[in-house]
PAZAPA-4460 file (N, C-alpha, C; in steps of 0.05 Angstrom, whole numbers, plus 32768, in hexadecimal, padded with zeros to 4 digits):
% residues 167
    n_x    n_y    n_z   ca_x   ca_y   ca_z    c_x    c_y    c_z   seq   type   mol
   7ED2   7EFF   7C78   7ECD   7F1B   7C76   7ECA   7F27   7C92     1      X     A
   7EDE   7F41   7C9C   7ED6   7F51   7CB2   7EC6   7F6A   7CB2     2      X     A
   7EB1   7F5A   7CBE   7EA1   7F7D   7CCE   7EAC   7F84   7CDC     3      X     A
   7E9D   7FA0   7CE4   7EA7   7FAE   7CFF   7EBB   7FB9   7CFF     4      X     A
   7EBB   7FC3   7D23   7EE2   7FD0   7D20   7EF2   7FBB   7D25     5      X     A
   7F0B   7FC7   7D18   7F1A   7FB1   7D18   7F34   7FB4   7D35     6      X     A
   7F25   7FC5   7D43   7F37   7FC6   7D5D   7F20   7FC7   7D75     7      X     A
   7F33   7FB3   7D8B   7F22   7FAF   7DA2   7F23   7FCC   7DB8     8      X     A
   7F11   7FCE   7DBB   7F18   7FF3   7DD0   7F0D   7FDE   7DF3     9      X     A
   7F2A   7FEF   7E01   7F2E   7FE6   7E13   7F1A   7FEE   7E2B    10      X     A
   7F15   7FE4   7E36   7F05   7FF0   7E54   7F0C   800B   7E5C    11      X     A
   7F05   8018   7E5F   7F07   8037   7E6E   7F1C   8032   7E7E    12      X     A
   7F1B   8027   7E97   7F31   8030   7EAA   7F4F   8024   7E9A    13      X     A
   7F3F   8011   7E8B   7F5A   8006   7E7E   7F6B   801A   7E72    14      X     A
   7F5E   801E   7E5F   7F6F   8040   7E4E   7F78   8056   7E5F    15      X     A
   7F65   8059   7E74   7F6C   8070   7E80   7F82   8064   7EA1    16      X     A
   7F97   804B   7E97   7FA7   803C   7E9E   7F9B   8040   7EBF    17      X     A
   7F8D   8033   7ECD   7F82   803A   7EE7   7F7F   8020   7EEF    18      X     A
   7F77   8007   7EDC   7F75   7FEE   7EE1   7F7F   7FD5   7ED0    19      X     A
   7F93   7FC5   7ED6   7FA3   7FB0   7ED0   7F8C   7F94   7ECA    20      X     A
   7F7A   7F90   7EC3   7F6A   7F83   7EC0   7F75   7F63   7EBB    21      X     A
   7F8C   7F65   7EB5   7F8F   7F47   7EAB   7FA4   7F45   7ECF    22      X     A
   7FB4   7F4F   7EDC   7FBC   7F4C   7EF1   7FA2   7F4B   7F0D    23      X     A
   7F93   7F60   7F08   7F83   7F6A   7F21   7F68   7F46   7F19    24      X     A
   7F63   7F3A   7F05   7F5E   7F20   7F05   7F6B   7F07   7F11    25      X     A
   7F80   7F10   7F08   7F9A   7EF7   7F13   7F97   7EF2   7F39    26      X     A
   7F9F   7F12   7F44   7F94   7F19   7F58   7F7F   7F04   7F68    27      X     A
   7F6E   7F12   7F61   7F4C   7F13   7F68   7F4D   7EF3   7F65    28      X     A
   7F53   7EE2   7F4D   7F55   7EC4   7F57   7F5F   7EBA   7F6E    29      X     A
   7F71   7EC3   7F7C   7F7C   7EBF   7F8C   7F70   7EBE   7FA5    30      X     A
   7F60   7EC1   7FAA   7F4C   7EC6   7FC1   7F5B   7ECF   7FD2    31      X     A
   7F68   7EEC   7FD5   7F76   7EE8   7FE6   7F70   7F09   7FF8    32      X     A
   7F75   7F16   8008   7F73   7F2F   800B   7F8B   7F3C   8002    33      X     A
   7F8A   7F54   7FF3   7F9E   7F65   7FE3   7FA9   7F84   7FF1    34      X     A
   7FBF   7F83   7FF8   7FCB   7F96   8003   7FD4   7FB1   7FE6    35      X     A
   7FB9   7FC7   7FEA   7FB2   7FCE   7FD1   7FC5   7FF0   7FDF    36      X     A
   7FDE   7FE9   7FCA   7FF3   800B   7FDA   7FF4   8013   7FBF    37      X     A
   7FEF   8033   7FC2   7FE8   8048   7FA4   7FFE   805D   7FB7    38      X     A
   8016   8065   7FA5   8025   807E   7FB0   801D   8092   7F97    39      X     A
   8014   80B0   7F9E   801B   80C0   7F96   8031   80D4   7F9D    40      X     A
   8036   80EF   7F8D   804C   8102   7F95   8046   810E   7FB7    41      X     A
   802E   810A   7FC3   8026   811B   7FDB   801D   8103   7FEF    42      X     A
   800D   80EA   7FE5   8002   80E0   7FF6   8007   80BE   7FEF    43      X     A
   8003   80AC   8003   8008   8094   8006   7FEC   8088   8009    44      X     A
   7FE2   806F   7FFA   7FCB   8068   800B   7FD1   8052   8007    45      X     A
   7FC5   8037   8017   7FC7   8021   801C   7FB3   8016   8025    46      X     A
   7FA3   8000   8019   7F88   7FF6   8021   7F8A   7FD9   8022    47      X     A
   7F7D   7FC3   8037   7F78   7FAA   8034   7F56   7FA6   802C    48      X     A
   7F5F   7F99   8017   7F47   7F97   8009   7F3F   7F78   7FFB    49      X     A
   7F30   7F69   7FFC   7F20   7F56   7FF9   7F08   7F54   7FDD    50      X     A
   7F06   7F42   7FCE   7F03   7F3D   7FBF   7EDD   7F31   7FB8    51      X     A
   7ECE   7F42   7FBD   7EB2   7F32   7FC2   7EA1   7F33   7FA6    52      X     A
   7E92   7F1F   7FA2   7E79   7F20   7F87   7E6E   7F39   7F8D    53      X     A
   7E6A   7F47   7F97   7E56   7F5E   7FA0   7E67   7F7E   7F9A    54      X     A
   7E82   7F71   7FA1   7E8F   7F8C   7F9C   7EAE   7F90   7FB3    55      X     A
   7EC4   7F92   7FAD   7ED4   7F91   7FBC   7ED3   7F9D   7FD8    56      X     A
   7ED9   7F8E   7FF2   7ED2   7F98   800D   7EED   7F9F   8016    57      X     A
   7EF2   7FBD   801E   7F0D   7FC9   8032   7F05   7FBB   804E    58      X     A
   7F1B   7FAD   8053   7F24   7FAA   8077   7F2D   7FBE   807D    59      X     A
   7F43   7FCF   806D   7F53   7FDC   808B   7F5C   7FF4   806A    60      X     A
   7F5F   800E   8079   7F69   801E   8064   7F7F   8033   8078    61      X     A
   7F95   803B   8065   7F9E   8058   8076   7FA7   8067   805C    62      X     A
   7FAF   807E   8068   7FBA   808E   8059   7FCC   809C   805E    63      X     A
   7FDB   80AC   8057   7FF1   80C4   805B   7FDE   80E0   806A    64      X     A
   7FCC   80E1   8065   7FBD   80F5   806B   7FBA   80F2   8088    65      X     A
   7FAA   80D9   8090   7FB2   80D9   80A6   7FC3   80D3   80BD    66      X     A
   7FDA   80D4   80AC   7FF3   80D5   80BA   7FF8   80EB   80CB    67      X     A
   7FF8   8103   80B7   7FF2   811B   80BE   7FE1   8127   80D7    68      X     A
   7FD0   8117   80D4   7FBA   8122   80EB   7FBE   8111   810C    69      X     A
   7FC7   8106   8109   7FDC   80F8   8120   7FF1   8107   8127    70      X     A
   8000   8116   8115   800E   8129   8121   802B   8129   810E    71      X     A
   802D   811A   80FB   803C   8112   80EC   8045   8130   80D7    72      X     A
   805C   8139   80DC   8065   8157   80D6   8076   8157   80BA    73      X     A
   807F   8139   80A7   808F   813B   809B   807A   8139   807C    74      X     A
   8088   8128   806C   8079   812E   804A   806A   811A   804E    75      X     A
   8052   810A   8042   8048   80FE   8043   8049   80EA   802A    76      X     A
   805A   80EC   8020   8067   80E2   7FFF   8081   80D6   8003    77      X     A
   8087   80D5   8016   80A4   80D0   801F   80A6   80AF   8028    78      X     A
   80C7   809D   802A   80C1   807E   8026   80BD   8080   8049    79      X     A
   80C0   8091   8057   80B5   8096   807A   8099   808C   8081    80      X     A
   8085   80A1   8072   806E   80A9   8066   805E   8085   805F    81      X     A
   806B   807E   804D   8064   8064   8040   805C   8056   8052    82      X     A
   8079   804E   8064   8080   803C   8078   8068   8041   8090    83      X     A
   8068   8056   8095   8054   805E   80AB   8031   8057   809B    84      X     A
   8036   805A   8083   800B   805A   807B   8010   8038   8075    85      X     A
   8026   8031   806D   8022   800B   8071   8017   8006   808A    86      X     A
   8028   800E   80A3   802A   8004   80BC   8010   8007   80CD    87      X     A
   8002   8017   80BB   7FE7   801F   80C8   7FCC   8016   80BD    88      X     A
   7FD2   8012   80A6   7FC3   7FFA   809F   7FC1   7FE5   809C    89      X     A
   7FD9   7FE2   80A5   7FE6   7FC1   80B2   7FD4   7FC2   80CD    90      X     A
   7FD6   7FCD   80E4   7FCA   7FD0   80F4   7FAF   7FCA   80FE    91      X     A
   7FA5   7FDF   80EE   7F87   7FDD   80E5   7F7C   7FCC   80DD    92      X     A
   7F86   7FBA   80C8   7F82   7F96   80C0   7F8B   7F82   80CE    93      X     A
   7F97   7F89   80E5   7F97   7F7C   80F6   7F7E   7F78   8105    94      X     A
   7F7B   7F93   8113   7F5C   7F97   811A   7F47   7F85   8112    95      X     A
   7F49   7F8A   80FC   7F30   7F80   80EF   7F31   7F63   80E2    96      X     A
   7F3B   7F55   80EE   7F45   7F3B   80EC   7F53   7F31   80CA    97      X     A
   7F65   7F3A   80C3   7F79   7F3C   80AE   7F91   7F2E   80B3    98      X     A
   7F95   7F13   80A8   7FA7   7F05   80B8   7FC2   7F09   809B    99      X     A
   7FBA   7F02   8080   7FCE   7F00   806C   7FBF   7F15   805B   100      X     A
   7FD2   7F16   803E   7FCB   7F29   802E   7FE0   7F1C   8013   101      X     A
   7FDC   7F2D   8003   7FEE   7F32   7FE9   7FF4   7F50   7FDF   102      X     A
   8003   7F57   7FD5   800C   7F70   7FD0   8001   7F76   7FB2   103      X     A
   7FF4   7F91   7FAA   7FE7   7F96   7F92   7FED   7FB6   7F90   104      X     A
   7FFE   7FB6   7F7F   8013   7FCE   7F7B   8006   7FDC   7F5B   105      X     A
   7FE6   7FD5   7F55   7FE2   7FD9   7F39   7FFA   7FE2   7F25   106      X     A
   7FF8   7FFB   7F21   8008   7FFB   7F04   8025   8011   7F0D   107      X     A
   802D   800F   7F22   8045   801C   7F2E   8057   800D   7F2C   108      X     A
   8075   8011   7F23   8086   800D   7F14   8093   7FF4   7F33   109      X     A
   80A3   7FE0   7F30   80B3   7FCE   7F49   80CC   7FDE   7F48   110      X     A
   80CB   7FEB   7F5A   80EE   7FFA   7F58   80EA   7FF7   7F75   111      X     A
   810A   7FDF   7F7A   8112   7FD9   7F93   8118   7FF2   7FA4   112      X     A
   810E   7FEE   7FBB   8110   8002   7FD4   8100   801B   7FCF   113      X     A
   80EC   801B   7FBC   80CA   8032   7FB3   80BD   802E   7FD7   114      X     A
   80AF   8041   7FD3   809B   804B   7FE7   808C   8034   7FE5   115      X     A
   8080   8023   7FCB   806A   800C   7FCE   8074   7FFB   7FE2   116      X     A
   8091   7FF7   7FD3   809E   7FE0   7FF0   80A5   7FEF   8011   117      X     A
   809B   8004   8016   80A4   800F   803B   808B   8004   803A   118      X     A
   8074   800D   8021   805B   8007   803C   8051   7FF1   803C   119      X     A
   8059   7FDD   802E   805E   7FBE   802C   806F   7FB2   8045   120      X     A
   8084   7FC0   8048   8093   7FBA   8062   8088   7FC2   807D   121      X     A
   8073   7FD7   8081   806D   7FE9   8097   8050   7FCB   809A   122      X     A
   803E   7FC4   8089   8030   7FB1   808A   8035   7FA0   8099   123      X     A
   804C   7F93   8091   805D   7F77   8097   8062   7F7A   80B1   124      X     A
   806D   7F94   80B9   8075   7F99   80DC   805D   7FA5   80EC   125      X     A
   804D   7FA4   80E6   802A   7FA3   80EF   801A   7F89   80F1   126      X     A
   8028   7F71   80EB   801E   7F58   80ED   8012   7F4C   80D4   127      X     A
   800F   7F59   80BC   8002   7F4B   80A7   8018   7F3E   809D   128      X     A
   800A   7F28   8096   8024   7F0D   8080   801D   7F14   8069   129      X     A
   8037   7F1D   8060   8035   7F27   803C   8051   7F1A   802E   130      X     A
   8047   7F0E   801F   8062   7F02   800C   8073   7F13   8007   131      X     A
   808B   7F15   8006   80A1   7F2A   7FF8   80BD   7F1C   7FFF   132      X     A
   80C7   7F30   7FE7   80E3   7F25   7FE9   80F4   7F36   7FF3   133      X     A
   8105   7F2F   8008   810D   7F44   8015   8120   7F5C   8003   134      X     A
   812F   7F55   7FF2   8146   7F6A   7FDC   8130   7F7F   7FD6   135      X     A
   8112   7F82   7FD0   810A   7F9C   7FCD   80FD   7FB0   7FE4   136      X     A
   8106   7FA2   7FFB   8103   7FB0   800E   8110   7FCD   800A   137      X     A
   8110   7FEA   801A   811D   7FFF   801B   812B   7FF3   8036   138      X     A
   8146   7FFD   8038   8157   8002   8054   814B   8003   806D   139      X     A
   814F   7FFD   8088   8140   8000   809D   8146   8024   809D   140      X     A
   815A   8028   8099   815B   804A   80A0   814F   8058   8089   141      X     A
   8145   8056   8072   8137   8060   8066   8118   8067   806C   142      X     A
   8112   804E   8073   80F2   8047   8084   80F3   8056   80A3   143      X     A
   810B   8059   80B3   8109   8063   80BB   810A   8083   80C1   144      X     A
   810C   808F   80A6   8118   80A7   809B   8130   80B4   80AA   145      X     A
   8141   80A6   80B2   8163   80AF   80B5   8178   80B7   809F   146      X     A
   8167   80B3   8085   8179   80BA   8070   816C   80E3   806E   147      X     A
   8150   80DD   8077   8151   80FA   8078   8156   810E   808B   148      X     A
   8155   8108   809F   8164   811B   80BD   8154   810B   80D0   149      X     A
   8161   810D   80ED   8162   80FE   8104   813E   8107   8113   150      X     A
   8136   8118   8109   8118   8124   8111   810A   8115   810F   151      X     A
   810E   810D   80ED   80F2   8101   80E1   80FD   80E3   80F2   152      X     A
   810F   80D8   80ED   8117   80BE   8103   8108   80B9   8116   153      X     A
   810C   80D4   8124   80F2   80CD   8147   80D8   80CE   8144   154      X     A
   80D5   80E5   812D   80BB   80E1   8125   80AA   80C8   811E   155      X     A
   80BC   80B3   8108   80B4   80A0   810A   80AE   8089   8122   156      X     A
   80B8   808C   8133   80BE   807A   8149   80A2   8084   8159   157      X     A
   809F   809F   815B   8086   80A6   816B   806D   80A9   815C   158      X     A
   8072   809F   8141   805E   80A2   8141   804F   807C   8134   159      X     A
   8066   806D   812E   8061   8056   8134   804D   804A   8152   160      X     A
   8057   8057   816A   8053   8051   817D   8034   805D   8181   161      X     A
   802C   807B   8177   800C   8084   8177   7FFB   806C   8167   162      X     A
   800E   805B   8152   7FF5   8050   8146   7FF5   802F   8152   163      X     A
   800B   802C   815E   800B   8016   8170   7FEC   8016   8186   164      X     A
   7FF4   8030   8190   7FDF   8034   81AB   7FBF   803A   819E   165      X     A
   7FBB   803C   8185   7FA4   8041   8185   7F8B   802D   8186   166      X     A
   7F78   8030   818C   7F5B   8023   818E   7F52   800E   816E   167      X     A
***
């Protein structure tokens, strides 16, 4: 004989699709640090993040936003954009002694040559070791935004080089 309801109700973030619980476990066994890239329509973020009993600890974070404030004049949604908030939080985890990682793309679709993979690739050319296979890379001239005009090109190049030089 069954009591009760006869349906299991899912965790909150679960329903409100925000958390992969049976992946973001899989993960988290892994002991590994997670190269955590969320694209929206405006902004890029990218965090190295670590797995603790106490509560997950950020090494190194960037964003599209502060792309911008560097001096960065183009969209901040763009696979340019991506490439540049990987490369800077590639950077930054360097800093902060971040030697490998894994890539954790929660619930954003694998479509070869996406913005997840520039800032997966901008990482990788920042010094972090991240598994990948090279076919979902985007184009070097995409990352470098030459598919959209020769501006944003230099743009990238200079402004690679601001986050090279920084502290």
């Amino acid at each position: 004989m069954v009591h009760g309801p006869k349906e299991i109700v899912k965790f909150r973030r679960e329903r409100e699709l925000k958390t992969d619980y049976k992946k973001r476990l899989a993960l988290l066994r892994s002991r590994s640090v997670r190269l955590v890239v969320r694209v929206s329509n405006k902004n890029v973020i990218c965090q190295l993040i670590a797995h603790a009993d106490e509560g997950d600890k950020v090494f190194a974070s960037g964003n599209s936003k502060e792309l911008q404030k560097m001096g960065w004049s183009g969209a901040r949604g763009n696979t340019p954009a991506a490439y540049l908030t990987g490369y800077l939080c590639g950077k930054k985890g360097k800093k902060s002694g971040v030697q490998k990682a894994i890539l954790d793309i929660g619930f954003q679709s694998i479509v070869k040559g996406s913005s997840v993979f520039a800032a997966l690739k901008g990482a990788v050319d920042a010094g972090v070791e991240i598994p990948y296979d090279i076919s979902v890379l985007p184009s070097q001239e995409r990352l470098d935004g030459a598919h959209i005009n020769d501006k944003v090109k230099s743009q990238v190049a200079e402004m690679k080089k601001k986050i090279d030089s920084m502290k």
